[in-house]
Each structure stands twice: as C-alpha cells, then as structure tokens.
C-alpha positions, 0 to 999 in steps of 0.5 A, a space after each residue: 354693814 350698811 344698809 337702809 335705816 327702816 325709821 329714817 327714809 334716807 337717814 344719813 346712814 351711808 356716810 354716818 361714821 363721818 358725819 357723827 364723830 370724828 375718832 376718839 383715839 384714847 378717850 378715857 372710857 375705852 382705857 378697859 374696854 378691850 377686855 369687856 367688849 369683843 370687837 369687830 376688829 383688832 384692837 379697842 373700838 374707838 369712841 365713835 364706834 361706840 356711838 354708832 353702836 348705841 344709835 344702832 340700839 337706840 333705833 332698834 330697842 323694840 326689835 330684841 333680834 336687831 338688838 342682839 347683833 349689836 356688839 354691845 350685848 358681848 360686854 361683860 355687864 350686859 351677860 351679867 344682867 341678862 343672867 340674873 334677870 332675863 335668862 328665860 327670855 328670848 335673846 337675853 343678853 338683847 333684853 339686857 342692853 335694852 334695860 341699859 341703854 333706856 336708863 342711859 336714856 332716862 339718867 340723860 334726860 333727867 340731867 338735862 331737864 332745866 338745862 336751856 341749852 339743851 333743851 333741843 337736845 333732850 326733847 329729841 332724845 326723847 322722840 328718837 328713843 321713842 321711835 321717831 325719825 329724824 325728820 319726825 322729830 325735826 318737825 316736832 321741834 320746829 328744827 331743819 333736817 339737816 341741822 337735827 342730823 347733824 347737830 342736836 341728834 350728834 350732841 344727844 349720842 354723845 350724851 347717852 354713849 358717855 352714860 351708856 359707858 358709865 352703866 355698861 362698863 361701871 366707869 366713873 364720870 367721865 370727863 367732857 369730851 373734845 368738842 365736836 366739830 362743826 361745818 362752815 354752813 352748820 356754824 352759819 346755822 342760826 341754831 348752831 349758833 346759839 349751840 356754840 354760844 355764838 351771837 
C-alpha cells in the first residue's frame, strides 16, 4: 500500500516500516488485540503496525475517507463510539477514530508540558497532528530533516500508539516500551545526544 505522502513531498514513506520501529513481538498492549482488531494478516498485528496505523490517522485526521481504510476504525471501541455519537454522519466509525486519536494526541502533550527532554517531541506533535510536515515542523523547531524523521517524529508515535492503546482498546498503563534503536550517524547527532542522555 505504498503510496506518495500528499503532506511530506518525499516523506520516508517507502521504507517506513524500517526506519520507525523494529517488531514488537508480544508487546504487552496486543496481548487482546486479535479479538478487537481485524488484521491485514494472520494473526495479532504487531506493535509496529500499530504505529504505522495511527501515523496513517495522524496524517489524514482532516480527510474522514482516508481515516475509514484504516484498520483501526474495526476496533471494537471505535464501532462503540461511532454508534452512540456519530451514527448519522458520513463514515461514522472514521469520525470515531478522529475523536480518539486527538485525545491521544492531547493526553500526550498534556503529559509532556514541563518535560525538558521532550519538549521537541511534544512541539512537533503539536505541528504533525496540526497537519505540518515534516520538513515544515523541522524548521519550526530549528531541527535537521533527517534527525525530526528519525528521532523525535519516532519518539512521539511511540507516545500517541501507547496512549492510543490505552483509549482505544481500554488497556491499563502500559509499561515503557524497548528502547528504541538509534543509527551510528543518529547517536553522533548533537541532538540525539542529548535524547539518549549522552554528553
């Protein structure tokens, strides 16, 4: 299902299940999944295709017919929702998954406000959810491209796909994930540096 991302000109789209996250295998918040979502495939998605599909509704929350091919408007929690609030709109269960993933959205960037560490990672969430690219939002944060892409775009999907998890499939807190690998030139990035607490 590739195909050009309309926002990014070029975005890492292509090769993005390699560049976000490596498989998950057993994260926690997939542990009942398979009965909530229907996946493209055999067997529970993985924790990285549940990234991938909440940068996908990220990236369309202003298009309701973009948001309703994604495989996360067949949770159960999201039909339950579009039932009860949108059911005499247009692409209901589409509507429904917009309202979930901006809470996700605004529940992470309440969390983050004060965090220091973050504070990258929160303003461009707050740019990416807004409809910014990535290259519009790297400059707005006076930030590489490459080290946005890679790094801070990474950290804030991580973010939003945990809470999304936690609205969506009415989980408990997660524990913190695996620490996500970084490339040689990304840990030799001043920026990543200071990610990684590294002087």
């Amino acid at each position: 299902m590739a195909k050009a991302d309309g926002r990014g000109g070029g975005d890492e789209r292509p090769n993005r299940r390699r560049q976000l996250f490596p498989a998950h295998a057993g994260h926690p918040c997939w542990a009942a999944c398979a009965s909530n979502v229907t996946a493209l495939k055999p067997g529970p998605p993985s924790f990285e295709e549940l990234v991938l599909r909440v940068d996908d509704a990220l990236r369309h929350l202003e298009d309701r017919i973009e948001l309703n091919r994604n495989p996360l408007t067949r949770l159960t929690r999201v039909g339950t929702l579009a039932q009860r609030r949108y059911l005499g709109c247009v692409h209901p269960r589409a509507v429904a998954l917009r309202e979930i993933v901006r809470q996700a959205v605004d529940e992470v960037v309440a969390e983050l406000d004060g965090e220091a560490g973050l504070e990258h990672v929160r303003k461009f969430l707050v740019l990416y959810a807004s409809g910014s690219t990535i290259k519009g939002a790297s400059r707005k944060l006076g930030l590489s491209r490459e080290h946005c892409s890679r790094t801070v775009k990474k950290k804030a999907l991580l973010l939003v796909a945990e809470k999304f998890a936690q609205l969506a499939m009415q989980r408990r807190t997660l524990p913190v994930p695996a620490t996500m690998p970084f490339s040689r030139a990304e840990r030799e990035d001043p920026h990543a540096k200071v990610a990684m607490n590294l002087r």
